[in-house]
N, CA, C and O atoms as a CHARMM CRD file, in Angstrom:
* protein
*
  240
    1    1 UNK  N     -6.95900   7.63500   0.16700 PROA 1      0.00000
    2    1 UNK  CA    -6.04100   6.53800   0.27400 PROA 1      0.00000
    3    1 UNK  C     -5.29400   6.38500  -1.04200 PROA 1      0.00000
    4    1 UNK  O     -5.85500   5.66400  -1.86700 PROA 1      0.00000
    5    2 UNK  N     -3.96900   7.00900  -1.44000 PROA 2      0.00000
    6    2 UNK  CA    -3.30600   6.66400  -2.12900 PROA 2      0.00000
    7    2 UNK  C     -2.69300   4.96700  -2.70100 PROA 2      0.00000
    8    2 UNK  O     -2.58100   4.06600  -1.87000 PROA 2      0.00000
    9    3 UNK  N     -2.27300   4.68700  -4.49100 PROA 3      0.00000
   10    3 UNK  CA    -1.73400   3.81000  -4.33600 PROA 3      0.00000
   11    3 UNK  C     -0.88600   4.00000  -4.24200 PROA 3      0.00000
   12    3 UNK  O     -0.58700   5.08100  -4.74900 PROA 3      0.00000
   13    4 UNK  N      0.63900   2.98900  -3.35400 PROA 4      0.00000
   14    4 UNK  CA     1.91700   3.50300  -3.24100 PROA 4      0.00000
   15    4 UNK  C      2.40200   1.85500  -4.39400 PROA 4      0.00000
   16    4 UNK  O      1.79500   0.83300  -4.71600 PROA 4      0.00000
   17    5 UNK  N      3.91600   2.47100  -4.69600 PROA 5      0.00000
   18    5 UNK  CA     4.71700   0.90200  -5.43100 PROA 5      0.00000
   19    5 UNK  C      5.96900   0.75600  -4.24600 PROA 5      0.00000
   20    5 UNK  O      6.91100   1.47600  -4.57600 PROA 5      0.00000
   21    6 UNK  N      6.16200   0.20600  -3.28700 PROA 6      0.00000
   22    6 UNK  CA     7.47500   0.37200  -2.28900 PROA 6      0.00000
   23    6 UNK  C      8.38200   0.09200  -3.17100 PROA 6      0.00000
   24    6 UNK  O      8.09700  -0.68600  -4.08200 PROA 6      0.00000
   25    7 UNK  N      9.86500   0.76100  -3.06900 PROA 7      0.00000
   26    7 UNK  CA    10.98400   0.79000  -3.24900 PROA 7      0.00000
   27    7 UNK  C     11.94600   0.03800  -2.87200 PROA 7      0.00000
   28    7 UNK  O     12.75600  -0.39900  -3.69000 PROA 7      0.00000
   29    8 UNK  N     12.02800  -0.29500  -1.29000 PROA 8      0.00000
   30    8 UNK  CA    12.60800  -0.62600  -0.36300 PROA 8      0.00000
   31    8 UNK  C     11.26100  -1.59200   0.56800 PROA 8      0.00000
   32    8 UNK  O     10.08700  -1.23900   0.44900 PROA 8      0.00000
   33    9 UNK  N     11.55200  -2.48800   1.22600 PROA 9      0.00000
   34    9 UNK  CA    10.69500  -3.17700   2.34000 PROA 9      0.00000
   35    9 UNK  C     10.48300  -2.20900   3.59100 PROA 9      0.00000
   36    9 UNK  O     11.47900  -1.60400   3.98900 PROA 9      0.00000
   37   10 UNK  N      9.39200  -2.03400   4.17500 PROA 10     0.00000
   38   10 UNK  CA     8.62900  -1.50300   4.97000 PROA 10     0.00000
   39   10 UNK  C      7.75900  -2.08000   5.64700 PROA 10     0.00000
   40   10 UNK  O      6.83100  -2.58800   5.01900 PROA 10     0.00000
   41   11 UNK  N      7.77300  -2.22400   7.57800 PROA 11     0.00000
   42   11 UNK  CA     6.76300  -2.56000   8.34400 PROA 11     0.00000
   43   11 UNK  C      6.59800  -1.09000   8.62400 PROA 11     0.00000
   44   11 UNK  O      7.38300  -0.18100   8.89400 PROA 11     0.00000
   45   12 UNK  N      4.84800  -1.21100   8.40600 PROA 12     0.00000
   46   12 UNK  CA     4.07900  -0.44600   9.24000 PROA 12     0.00000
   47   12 UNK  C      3.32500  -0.76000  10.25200 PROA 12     0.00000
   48   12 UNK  O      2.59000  -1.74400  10.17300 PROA 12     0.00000
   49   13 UNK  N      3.37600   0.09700  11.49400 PROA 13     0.00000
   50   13 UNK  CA     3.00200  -0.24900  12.88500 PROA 13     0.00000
   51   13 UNK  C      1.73200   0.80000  13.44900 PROA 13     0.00000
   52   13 UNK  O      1.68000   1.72600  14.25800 PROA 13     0.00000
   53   14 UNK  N      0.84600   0.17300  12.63100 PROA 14     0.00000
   54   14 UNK  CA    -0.60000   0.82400  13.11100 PROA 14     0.00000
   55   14 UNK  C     -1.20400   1.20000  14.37500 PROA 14     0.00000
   56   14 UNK  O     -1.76800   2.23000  14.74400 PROA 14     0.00000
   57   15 UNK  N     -0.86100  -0.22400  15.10900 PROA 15     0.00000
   58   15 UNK  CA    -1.22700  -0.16300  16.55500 PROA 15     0.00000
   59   15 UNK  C      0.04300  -0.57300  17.09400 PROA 15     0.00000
   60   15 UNK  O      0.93200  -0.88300  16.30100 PROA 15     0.00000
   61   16 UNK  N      0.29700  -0.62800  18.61400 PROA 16     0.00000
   62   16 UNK  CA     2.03300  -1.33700  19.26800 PROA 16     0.00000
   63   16 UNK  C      1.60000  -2.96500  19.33100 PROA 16     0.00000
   64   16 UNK  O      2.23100  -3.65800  20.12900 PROA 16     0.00000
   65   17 UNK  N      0.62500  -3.55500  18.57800 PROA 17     0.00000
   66   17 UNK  CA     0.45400  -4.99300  18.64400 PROA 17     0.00000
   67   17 UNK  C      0.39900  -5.50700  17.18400 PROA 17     0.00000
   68   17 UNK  O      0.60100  -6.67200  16.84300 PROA 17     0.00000
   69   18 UNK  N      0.07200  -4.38600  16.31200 PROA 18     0.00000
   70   18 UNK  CA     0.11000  -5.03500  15.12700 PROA 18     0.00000
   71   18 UNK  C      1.13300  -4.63100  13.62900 PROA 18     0.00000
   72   18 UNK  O      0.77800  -3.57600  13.10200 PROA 18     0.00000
   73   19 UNK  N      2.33800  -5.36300  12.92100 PROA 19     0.00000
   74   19 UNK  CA     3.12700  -5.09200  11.77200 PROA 19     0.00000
   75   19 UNK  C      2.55800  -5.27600  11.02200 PROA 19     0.00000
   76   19 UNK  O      1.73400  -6.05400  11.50300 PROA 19     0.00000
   77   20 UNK  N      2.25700  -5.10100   9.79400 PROA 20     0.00000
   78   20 UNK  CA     2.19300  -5.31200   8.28200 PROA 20     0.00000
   79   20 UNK  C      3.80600  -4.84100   7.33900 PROA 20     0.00000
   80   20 UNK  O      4.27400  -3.74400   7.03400 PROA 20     0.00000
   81   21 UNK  N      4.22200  -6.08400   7.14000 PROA 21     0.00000
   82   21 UNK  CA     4.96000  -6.13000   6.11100 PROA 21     0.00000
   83   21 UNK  C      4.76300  -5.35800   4.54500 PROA 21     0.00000
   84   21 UNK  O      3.61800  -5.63000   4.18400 PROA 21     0.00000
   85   22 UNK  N      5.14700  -4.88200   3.95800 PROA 22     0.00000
   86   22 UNK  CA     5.73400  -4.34000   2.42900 PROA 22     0.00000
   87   22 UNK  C      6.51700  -4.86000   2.44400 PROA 22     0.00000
   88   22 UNK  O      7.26500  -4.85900   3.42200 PROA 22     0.00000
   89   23 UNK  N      6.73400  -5.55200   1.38500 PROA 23     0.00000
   90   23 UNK  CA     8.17600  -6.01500   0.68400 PROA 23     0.00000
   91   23 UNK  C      8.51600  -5.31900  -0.83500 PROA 23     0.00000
   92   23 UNK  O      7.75900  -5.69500  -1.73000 PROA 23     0.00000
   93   24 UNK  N      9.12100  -4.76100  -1.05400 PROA 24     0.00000
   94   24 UNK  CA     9.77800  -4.03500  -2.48200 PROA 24     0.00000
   95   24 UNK  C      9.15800  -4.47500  -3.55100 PROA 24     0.00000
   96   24 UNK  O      8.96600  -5.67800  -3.72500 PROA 24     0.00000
   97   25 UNK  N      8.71800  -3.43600  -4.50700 PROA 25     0.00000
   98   25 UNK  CA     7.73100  -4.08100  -5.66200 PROA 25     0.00000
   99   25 UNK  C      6.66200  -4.19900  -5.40600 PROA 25     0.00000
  100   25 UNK  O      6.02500  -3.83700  -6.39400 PROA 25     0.00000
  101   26 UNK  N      5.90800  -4.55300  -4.50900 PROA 26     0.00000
  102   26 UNK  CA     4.79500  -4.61800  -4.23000 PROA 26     0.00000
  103   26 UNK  C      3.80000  -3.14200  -4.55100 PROA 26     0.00000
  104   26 UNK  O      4.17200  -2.06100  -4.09300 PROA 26     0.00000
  105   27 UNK  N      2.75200  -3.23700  -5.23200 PROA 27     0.00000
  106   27 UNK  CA     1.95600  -2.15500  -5.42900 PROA 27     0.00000
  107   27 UNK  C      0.51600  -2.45500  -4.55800 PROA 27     0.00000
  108   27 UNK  O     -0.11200  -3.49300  -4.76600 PROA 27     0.00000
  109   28 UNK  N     -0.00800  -1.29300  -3.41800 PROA 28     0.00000
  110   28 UNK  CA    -1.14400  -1.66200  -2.88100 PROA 28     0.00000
  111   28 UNK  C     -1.46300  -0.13100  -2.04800 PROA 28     0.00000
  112   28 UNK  O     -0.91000   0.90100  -1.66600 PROA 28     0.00000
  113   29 UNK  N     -2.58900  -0.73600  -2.08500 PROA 29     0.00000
  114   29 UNK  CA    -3.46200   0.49200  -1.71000 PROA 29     0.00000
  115   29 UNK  C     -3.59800   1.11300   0.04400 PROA 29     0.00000
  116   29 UNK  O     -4.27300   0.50300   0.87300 PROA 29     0.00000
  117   30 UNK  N     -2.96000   2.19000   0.32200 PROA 30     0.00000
  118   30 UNK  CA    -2.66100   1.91500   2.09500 PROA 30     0.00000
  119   30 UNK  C     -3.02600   3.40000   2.63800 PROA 30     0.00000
  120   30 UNK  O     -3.25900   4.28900   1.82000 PROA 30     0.00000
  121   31 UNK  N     -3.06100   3.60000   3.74000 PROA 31     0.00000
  122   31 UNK  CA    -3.60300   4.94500   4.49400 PROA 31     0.00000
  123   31 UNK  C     -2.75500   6.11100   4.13100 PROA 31     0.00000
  124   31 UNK  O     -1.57200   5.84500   3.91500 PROA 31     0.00000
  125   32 UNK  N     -3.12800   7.35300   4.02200 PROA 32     0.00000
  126   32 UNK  CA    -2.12100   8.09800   4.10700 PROA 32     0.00000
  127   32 UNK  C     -1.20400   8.55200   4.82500 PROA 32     0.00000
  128   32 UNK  O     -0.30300   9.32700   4.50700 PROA 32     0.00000
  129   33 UNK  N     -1.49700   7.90800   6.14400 PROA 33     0.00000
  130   33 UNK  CA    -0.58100   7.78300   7.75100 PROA 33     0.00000
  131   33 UNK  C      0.65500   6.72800   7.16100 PROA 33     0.00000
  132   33 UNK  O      1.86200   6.97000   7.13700 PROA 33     0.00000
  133   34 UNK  N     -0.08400   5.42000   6.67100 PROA 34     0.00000
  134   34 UNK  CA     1.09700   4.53400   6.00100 PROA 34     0.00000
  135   34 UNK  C      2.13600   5.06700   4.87500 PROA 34     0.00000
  136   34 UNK  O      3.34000   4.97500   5.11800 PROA 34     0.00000
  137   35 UNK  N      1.68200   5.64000   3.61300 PROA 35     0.00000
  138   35 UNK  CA     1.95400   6.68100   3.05000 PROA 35     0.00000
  139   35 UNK  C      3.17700   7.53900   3.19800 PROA 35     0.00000
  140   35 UNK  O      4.22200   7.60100   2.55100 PROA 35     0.00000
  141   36 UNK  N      2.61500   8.34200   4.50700 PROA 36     0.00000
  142   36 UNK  CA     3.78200   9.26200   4.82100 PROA 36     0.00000
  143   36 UNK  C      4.71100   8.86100   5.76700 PROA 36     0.00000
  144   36 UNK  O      5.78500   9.43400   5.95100 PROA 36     0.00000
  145   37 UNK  N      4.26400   7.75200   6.45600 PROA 37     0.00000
  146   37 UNK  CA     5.40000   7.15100   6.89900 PROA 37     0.00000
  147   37 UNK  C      6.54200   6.32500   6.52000 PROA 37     0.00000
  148   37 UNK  O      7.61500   6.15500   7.09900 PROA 37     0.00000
  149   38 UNK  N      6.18200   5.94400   5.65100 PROA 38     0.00000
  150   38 UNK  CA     7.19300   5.38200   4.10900 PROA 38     0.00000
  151   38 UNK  C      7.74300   6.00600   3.60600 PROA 38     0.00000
  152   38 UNK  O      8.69500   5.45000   3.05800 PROA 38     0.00000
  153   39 UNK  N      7.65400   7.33800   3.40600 PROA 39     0.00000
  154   39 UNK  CA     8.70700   8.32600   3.09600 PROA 39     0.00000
  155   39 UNK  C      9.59700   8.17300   1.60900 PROA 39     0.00000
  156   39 UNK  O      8.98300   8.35900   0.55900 PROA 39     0.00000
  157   40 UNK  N     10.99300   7.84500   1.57700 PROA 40     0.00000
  158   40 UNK  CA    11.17000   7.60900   0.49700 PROA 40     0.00000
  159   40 UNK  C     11.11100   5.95700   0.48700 PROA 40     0.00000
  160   40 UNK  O     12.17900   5.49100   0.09000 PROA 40     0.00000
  161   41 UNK  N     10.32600   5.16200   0.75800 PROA 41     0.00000
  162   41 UNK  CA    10.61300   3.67600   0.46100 PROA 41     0.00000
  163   41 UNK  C      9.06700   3.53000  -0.47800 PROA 41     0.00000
  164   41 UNK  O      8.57000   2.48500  -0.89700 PROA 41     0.00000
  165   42 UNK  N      8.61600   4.72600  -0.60700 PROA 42     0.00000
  166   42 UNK  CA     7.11700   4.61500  -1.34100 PROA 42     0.00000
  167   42 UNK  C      6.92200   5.73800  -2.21700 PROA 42     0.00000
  168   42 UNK  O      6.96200   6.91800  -1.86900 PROA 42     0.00000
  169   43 UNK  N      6.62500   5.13200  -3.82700 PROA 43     0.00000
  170   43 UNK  CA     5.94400   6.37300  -4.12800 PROA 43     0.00000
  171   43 UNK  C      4.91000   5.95700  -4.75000 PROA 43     0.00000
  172   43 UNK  O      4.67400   4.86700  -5.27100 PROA 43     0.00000
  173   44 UNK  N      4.19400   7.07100  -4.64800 PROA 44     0.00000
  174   44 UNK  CA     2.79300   6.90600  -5.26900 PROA 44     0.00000
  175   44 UNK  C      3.11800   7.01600  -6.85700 PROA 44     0.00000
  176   44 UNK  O      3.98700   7.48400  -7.59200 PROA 44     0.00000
  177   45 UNK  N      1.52100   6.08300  -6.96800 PROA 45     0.00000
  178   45 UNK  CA     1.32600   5.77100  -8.34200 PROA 45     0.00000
  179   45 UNK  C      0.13800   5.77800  -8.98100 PROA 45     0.00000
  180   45 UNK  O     -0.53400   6.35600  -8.12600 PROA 45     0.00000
  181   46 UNK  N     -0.60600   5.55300  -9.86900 PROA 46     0.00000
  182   46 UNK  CA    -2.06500   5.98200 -10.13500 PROA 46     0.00000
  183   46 UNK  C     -2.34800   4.39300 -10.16700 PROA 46     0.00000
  184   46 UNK  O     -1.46600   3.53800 -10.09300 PROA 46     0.00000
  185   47 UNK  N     -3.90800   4.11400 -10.30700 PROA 47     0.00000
  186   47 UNK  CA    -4.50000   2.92600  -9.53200 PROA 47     0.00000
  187   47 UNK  C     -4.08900   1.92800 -10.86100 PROA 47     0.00000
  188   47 UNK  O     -4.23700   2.47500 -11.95400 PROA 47     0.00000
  189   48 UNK  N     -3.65100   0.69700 -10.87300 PROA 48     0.00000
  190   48 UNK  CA    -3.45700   0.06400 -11.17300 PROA 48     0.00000
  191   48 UNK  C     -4.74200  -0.66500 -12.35500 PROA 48     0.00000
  192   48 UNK  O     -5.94500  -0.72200 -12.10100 PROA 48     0.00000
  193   49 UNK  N     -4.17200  -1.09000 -13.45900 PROA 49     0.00000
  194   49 UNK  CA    -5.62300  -0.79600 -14.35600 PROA 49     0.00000
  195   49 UNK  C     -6.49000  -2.30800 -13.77800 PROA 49     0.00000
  196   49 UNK  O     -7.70500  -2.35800 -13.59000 PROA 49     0.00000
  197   50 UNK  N     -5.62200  -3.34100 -13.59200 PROA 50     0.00000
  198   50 UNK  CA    -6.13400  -4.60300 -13.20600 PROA 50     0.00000
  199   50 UNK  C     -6.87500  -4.42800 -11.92200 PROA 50     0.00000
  200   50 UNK  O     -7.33100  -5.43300 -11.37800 PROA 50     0.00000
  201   51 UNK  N     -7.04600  -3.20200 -11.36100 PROA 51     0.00000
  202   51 UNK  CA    -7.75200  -3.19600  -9.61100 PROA 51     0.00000
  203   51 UNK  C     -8.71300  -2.43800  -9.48700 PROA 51     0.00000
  204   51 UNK  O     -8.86900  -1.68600  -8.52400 PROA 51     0.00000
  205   52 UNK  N     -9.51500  -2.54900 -10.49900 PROA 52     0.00000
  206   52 UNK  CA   -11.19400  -2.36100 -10.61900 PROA 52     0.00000
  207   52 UNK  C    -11.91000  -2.80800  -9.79000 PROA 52     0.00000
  208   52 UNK  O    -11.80100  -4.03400  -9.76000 PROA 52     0.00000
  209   53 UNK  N    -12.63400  -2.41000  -9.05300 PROA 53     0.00000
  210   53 UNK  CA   -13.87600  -3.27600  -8.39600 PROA 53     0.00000
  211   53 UNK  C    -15.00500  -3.34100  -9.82300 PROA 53     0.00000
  212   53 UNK  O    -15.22900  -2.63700 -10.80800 PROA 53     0.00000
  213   54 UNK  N    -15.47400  -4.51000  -9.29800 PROA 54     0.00000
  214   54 UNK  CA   -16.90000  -5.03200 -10.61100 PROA 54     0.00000
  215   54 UNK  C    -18.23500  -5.22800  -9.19700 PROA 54     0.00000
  216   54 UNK  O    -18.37900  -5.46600  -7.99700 PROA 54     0.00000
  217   55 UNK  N    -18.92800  -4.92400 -10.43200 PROA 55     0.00000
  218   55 UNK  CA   -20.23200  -5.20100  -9.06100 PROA 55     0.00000
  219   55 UNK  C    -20.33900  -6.39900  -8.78800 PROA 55     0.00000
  220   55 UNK  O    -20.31400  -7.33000  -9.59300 PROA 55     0.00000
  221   56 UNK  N    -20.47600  -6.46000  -7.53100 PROA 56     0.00000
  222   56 UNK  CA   -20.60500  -8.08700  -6.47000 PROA 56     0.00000
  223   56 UNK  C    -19.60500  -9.14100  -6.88500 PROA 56     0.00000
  224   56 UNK  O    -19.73100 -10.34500  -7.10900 PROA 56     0.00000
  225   57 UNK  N    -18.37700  -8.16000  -6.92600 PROA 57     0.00000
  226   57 UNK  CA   -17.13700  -9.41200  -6.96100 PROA 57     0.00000
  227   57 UNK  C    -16.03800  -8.41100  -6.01300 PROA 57     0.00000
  228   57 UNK  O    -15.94300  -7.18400  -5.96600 PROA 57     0.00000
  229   58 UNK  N    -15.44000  -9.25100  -5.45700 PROA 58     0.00000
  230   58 UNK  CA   -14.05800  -8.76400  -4.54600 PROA 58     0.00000
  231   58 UNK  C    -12.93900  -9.11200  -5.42100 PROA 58     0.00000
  232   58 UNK  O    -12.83500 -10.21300  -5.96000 PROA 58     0.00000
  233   59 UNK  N    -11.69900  -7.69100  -5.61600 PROA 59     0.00000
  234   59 UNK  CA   -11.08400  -8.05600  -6.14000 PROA 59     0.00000
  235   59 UNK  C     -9.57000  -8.36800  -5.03200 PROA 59     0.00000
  236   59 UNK  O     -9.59300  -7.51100  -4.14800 PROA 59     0.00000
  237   60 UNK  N     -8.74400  -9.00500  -4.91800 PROA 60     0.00000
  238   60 UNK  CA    -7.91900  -9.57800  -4.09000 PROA 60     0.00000
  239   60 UNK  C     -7.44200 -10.55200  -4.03000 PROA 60     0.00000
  240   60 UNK  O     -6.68500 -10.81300  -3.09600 PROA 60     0.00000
């Protein structure tokens, strides 16, 4: 699972019932189906230094 930074705004359509919004700027962590379906509105980027997991804390 790559991180991507979108370029451009992007719904991705996982299932035919469910969108998830990207909006531009946004940096987050998404499938590689999402990924390559973003095409040029996404490029990857290396993991963000603030998005560590710590033991027994959720980061989000």
């Amino acid at each position: 699972m790559p991180w991507v930074r979108f370029t451009a705004d992007f719904d991705w359509k996982p299932t035919p019932a469910v969108t998830v919004a990207y909006k531009a700027g946004m940096v987050r962590l998404v499938t590689r189906a999402c990924a390559a379906a973003a095409g040029y509105r996404a490029v990857v980027v290396a993991r963000p230094a603030d998005r560590r997991a710590k033991k027994g804390k959720r980061n989000g």
